[in-house]
Structure formats: C-alpha cells, structure tokens
N, C-alpha and C positions, 0 to 999 in steps of 0.2 A: 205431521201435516197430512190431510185426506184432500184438498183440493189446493190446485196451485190455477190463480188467477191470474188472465195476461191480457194488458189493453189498457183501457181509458181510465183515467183518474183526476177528477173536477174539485173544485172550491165552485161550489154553488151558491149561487144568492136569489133566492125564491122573492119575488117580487109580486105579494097578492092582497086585496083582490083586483085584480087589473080591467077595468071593464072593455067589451069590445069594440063599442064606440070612441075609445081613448084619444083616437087618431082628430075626433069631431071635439074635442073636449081642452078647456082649458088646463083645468088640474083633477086629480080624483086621489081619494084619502088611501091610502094600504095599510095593511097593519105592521109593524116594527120588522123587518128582515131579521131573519135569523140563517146566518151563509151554515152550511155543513159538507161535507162531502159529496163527491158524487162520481156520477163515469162506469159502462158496465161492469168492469172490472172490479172496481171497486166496489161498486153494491153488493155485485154478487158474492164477495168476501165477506163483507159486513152482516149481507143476511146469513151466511152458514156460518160466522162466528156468533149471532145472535141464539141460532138452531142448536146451539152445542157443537158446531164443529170444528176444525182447526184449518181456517185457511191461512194462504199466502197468497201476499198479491205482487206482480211483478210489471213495474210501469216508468214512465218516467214525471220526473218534477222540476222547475226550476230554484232554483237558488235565492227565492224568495221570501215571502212574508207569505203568500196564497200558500206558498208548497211546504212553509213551516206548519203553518194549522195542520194542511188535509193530513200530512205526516203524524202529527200529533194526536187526530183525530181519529186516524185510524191504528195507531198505536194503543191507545183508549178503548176502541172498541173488540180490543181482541185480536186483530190480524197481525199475522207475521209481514215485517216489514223489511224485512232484512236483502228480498230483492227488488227494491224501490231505488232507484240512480236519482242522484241530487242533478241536474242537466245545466252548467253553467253557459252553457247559450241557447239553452231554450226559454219561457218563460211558464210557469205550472198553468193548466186550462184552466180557465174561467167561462161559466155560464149565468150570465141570468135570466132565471126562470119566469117568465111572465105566465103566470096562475089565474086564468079568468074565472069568473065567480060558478062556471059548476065545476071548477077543479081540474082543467085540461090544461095541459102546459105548453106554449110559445117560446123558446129559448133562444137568445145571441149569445156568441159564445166565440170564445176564442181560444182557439183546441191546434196551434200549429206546431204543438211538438209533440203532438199524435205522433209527424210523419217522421217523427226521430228515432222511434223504439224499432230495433232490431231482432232476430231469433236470437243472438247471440248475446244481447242483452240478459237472457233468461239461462242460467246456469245449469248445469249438468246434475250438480248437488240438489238444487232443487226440484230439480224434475224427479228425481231416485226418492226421495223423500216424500212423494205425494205418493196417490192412489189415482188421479183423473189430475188432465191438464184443461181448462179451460178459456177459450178465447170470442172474448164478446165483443168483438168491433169489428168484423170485418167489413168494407166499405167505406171505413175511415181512417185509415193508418197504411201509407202511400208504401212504405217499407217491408211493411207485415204483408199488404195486399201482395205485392208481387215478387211474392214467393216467401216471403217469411211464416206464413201459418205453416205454412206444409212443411219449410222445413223444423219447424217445431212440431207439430206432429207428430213427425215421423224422429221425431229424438223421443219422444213419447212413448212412441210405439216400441222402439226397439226397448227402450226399458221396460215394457209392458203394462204401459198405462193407458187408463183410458183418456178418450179425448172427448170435448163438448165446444161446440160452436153455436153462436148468436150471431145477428148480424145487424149493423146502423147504420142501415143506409136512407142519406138526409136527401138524394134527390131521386126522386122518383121518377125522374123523366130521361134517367141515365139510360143510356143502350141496352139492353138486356140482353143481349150476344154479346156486348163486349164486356157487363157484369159476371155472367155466369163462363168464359173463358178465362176469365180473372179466376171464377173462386172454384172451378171444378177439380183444380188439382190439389185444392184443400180439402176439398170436401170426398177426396179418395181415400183419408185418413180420419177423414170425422167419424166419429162413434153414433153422438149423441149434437141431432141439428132443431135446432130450437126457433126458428124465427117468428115474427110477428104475419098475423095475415097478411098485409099490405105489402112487406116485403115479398112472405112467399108467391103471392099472385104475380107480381113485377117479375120476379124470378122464371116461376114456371108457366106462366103465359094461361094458367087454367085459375080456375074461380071457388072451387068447391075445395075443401080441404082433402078427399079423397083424392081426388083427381092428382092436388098437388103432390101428394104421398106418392104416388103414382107415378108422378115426374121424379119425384128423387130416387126415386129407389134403386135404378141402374147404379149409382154413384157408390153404393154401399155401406151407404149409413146405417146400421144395425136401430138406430131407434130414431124416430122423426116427428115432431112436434110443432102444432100452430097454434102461437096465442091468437085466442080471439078477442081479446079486450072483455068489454061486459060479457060477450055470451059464453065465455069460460078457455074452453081448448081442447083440442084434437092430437090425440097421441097415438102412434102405431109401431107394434114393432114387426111389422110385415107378415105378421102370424093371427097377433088381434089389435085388434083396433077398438079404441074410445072417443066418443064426444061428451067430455062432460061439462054442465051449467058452473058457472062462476057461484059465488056465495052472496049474496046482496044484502047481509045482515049489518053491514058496518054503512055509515054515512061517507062520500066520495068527498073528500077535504083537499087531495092532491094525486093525479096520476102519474108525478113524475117517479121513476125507478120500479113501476107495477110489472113491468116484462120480467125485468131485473129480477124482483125478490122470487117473482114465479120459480125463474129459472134457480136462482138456489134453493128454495123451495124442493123444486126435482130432486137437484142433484142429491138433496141430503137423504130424499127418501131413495134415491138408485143406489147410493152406498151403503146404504141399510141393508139393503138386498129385498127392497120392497117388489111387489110386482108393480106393471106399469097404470092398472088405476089408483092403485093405493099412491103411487108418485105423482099423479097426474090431482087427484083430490087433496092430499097434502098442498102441492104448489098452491092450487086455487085458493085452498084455507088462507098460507101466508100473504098471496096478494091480497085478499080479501080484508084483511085485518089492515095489511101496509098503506093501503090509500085513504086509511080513517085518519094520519097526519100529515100534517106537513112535513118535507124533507123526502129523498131518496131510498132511505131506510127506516126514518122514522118510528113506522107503524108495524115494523116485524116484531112479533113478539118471542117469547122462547119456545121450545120445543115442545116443554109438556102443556103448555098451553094453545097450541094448535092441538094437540093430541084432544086436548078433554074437548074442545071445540066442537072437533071431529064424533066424535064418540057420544055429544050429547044430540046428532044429527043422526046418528045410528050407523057411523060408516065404524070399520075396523082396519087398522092396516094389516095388509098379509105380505107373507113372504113371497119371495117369487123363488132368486136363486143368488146366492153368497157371492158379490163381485170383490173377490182377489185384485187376482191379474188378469187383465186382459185376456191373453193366452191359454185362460182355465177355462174362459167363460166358451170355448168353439166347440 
C-alpha cells in the first residue's frame, strides 16, 4: 500500500443533461444514468489505482444494495478495501449529480453517515502499511471535524508518514473563525494542503493564491496548493513557487471528481519523488483528461499515458528528492 485514503464514499447517479431552466420546464430528455462511485476518498483511491499505485481506502457504508456496488466497484477497480466498515445503522451516501449541459455539477445528496467515521475507525496496521495518509473531507464529517483528523495525523506521524489534506466545504457562508478554529489543529499535522480556490479564499480571508500561501504557512504545512479550476493551480513549497495553466485539449463532458483526480494525480507524482512542477503538471495532465467523461473517475487514464501526453507537450518529469519516511525528508 503507498496511499491510505480516509473519508467520503458515494453511489453516485449523474443525471445529464439537466438544463438550467428545468425549474420553468415541464419535462426535459437526459441520457440513460449510469450510477458509479464516488466521494473524495474514494476518487482519490480510484485515481492512484488507475496511476499504477496501490491505495487503500478507509470509510464507512451501509448494509445495503448502494454500499454492495460502491464495495464492489471499488474492489474492481483496484483498491484495497479491507478498511471499509459495513455500518448497520447507517445508510451508504447517495448523491445525484445534476450535470448541466457545459458539464458543471449540482448535487443532492444524502451523506449522513459522513458524521459516523471515527480516527479509530482507521487501524493501526493500516497506517504502518502506507507511505502518506490522506484525508479529503474536512468540513463534512462532524466526528473527524472535531478532532479526529488530527488525531489521525498525528498516528500518522508518529509512524512516520506522511500526511495530505483536502477540504468540502458545501457552505460557504459558514463563520470563518469558527471554520479555521475547527481545522487549525489539523492542519498542525498536514504535510501536504490541497484545497479549491473558493474554499481557500473563505478560509484565509485574502484573494490572490500568493497571499493565500501566505496565510497558511505559519500552520506548517511543508507543501500548499490551490486548485484553480480551468486556470490550472498554484503550488509552493515556501522555497519556490508555481502557477501553472490547466491543459484544454480534451472536451469538458463532466467536472464532477476534477479536484479529486488533481489531488491523486499529485500525490502519485510526490511519491515518485518528483519535484513540485513536475507534480503540479502531472496532476493538471490527469484532470485534464478526467473531465473528457462522465463519472467521478471515469476519465483518468494510466500512467504511461499521462506520461507520453506530457512529453508530446515537451514537458519532462524530474526528480526533486526520495520521499521515504517523513522523518528522512527534515
């Protein structure tokens, strides 16, 4: 195992193309649903199994029919499943994804046994077993939010692993002193902080991705990242700093899970022991390709085909420096 994933886990059912006047409209035609997985946890497993690499994912499910597929589905597609809890009083999340016709996603959803996952959920064997722990929900998982990241973290850490945080946060008009009091003392343990522009601006109160890097960086995240959507993303590791363009050679079919594959995208080029543009251009590559389908993961394709992608654009991946253990890299 090189990645152990912790958090969200979806039965998605993509409902497109859903027009935006829907609300003024009697009926309107969609094409055949096709439900598949979802949840950042999950993607981001799915995409570094897709990349060649061996994750695990660690979440909960109900005892149903949704949480027999995702299980199944994501047994299928590579991922270690072995720290997945069947939840007999929960029920597994459900979203449907309302797809409007340039491919931006709407979702209801019913995600209430988010607030059931525990640190303790998450094994000791498994963490020992990884190389990076990663947790892509914060803002949505009521138990993890106060105080369970951190104390998973910091199990992390003492085994000497690294850590990566994402964050989905669905209201934007939450307190922002009582958000960033919530996740500061997660973020004393983050390694690797990945969020979306709009969160990070909500978060650090500034507007420019510099600035924002700027707000985080007392926290001591050693490496800090803004998806920007279309215009690509901002990555620093307080030493140098990148802006780089997104890739626009594929057709935009669906943006649901584009954060997602970014962020395993990253990771697989950090474990590589890439530097931080060559991780930062890889991710962009894998998004770029991921929103040409339908689905959460759909559109990722394998490893060497980001690579030749990459390479017929003129870029190269370089090394930077061999992430072991945590504890090697000071």
């Amino acid at each position: 195992m090189d990645v152990l994933t912790v958090g969200m886990m979806v039965w998605d059912i993509p409902i497109a193309p859903v027009p935006k006047g829907i609300f003024e409209m009697e009926k309107a035609e969609i094409t055949a649903p096709e439900p598949t997985t979802g949840g950042d946890a999950l993607n981001v497993a799915v995409t570094l199994a897709k990349l060649g690499g061996k994750p695990a994912v660690a979440g909960r499910l109900g005892l149903d029919a949704n949480g027999d597929a995702v299980l199944k589905k994501t047994e299928e597609a590579g991922v270690d499943i072995s720290q997945v809890i069947r939840d007999g009083e929960g029920r597994t999340a459900v979203s449907y994804l309302l797809i409007d016709e340039e491919g931006e996603k709407h979702a209801l959803s019913d995600t209430q046994i988010y607030h059931r996952l525990t640190a303790e959920d998450v094994s000791d064997e498994a963490i020992a077993r990884s190389r990076l722990v990663y947790f892509g929900s914060a803002f949505q998982m009521g138990q993890m939010d106060r105080g369970g990241i951190l104390k998973l973290f910091k199990r992390a850490h003492d085994f000497g692993k690294w850590t990566a945080m994402d964050t989905a946060l669905a209201d934007d008009t939450a307190d922002r002193e009582v958000l960033l009091e919530q996740l500061a003392p997660a973020l004393g343990e983050t390694d690797v902080f990945l969020p979306s522009y709009k969160e990070a601006v909500h978060l650090s109160g500034e507007e420019t991705p510099e600035k924002i890097a700027e707000f985080f960086q007392p926290f001591g995240i050693r490496i800090f990242g803004v998806k920007l959507g279309g215009e690509g993303c901002y990555l620093t590791d307080y030493q140098e700093a990148y802006r780089l363009p997104c890739f626009s050679d594929f057709p935009v079919k669906d943006t649901t899970g584009a954060g997602d594959s970014f962020v395993g995208g990253f990771l697989r080029g950090f474990l590589a022991g890439w530097d931080l543009e060559s991780c930062g251009r890889f991710a962009c590559a894998v998004a770029a390709h991921n929103v040409s389908a339908k689905g959460a993961a759909a559109g990722v394709p394998d490893f060497d085909t980001v690579l030749r992608f990459l390479t017929k654009k003129g870029f190269e991946m370089k090394k930077g420096f061999e992430r072991k253990k945590r504890e090697e890299s000071k």
